[in-house]
N, C-alpha and C positions, 0 to 999 in steps of 0.2 A: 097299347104298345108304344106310342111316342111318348108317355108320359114316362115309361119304365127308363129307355133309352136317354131322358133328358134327363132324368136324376141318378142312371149309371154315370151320362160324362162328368156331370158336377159333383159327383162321389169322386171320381178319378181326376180331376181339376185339384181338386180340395188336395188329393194326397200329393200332387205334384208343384203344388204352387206352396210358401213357404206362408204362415198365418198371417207374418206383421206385413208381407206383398198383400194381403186384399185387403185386412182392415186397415192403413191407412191412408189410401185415398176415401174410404167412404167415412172413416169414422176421425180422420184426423190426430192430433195427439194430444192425448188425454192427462190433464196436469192437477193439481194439488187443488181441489176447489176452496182451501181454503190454510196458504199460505201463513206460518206462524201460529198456528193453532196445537198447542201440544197434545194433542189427539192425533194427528195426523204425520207433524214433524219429527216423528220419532226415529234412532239410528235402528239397525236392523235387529230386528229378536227384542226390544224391548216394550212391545205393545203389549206383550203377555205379560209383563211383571205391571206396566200400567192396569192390564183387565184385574189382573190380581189384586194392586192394591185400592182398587176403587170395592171391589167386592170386599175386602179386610174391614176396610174403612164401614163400610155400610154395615156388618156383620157387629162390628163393634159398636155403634148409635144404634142398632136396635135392640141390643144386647144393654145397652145404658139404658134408655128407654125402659124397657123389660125390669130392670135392676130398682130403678124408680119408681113404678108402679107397684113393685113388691113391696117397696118400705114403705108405701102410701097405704098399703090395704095391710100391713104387719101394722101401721100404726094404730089405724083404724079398728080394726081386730085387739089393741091394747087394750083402746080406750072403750070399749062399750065390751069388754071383758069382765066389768065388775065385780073383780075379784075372783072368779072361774078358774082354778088352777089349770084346766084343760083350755081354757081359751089364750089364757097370758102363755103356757107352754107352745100353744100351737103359734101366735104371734110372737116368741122371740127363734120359733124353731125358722118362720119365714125372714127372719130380720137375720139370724146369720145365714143360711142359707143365700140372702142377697148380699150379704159384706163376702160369702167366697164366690159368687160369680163375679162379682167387681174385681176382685182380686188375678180372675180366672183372666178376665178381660186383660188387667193392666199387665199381667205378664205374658200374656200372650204380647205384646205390641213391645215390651221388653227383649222376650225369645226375639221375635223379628228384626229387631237392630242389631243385640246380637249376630243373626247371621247375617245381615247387609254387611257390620263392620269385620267380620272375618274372610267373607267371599268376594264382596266390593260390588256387588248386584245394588240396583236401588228398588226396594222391593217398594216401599213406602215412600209415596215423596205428600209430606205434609204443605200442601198451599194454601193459601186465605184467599179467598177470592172476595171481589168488592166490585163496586161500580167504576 
């Protein structure tokens, strides 16, 4: 019974006291752990065009990636093709097949500038990063 009783009044405490009155004396006020960091200093609504363009960005190096080991084993498949017209066919079918996903890629990254410079969004921000 007093256990019921002390967690009715701090149920009714809670709804009559306003949230930022009890968290900051105990919890203080809570700041940017990591001032200048453009992960964090972002204006408002623009985190999701940064999650966006980190995930584009990644989608496209694996998709290059991917693009490249296709022309490696299309070449390889050339060469130890000797003379096989089923073999030279199936490694030039894989060598275009990767010239139109590269192609897939760089206009994809075209469409995207595209709509940055008609909507004024910055969907893609290309930085270098270094030491």
């Amino acid at each position: 019974m007093p256990k019921l009783l002390t967690g009715f009044l701090l149920y009714l405490s809670s709804l009559l006291l306003p949230v930022s009155t009890l968290a900051a004396p105990l919890f203080g006020n809570i700041g940017n752990p990591l001032p200048g960091n453009r992960y964090f200093d972002q204006p408002e609504g623009q985190g999701l065009f940064l999650f966006i363009s980190n995930l584009f960005k990644a989608a496209a190096v694996i998709g290059g990636l991917f693009v490249i080991i296709q022309l490696i084993q299309a070449g390889f498949i050339y060469l130890n093709g000797e003379g096989d017209p089923k073999k030279i066919s199936q490694a030039w079918t894989k060598i275009w097949q990767s010239v139109v996903g590269i192609v897939i890629i760089a206009s994809s990254f075209i469409i995207v500038g595209l709509i940055e410079r008609f909507t004024g969004l910055q969907i893609i921000n290309f930085q270098l990063y270094g030491p």
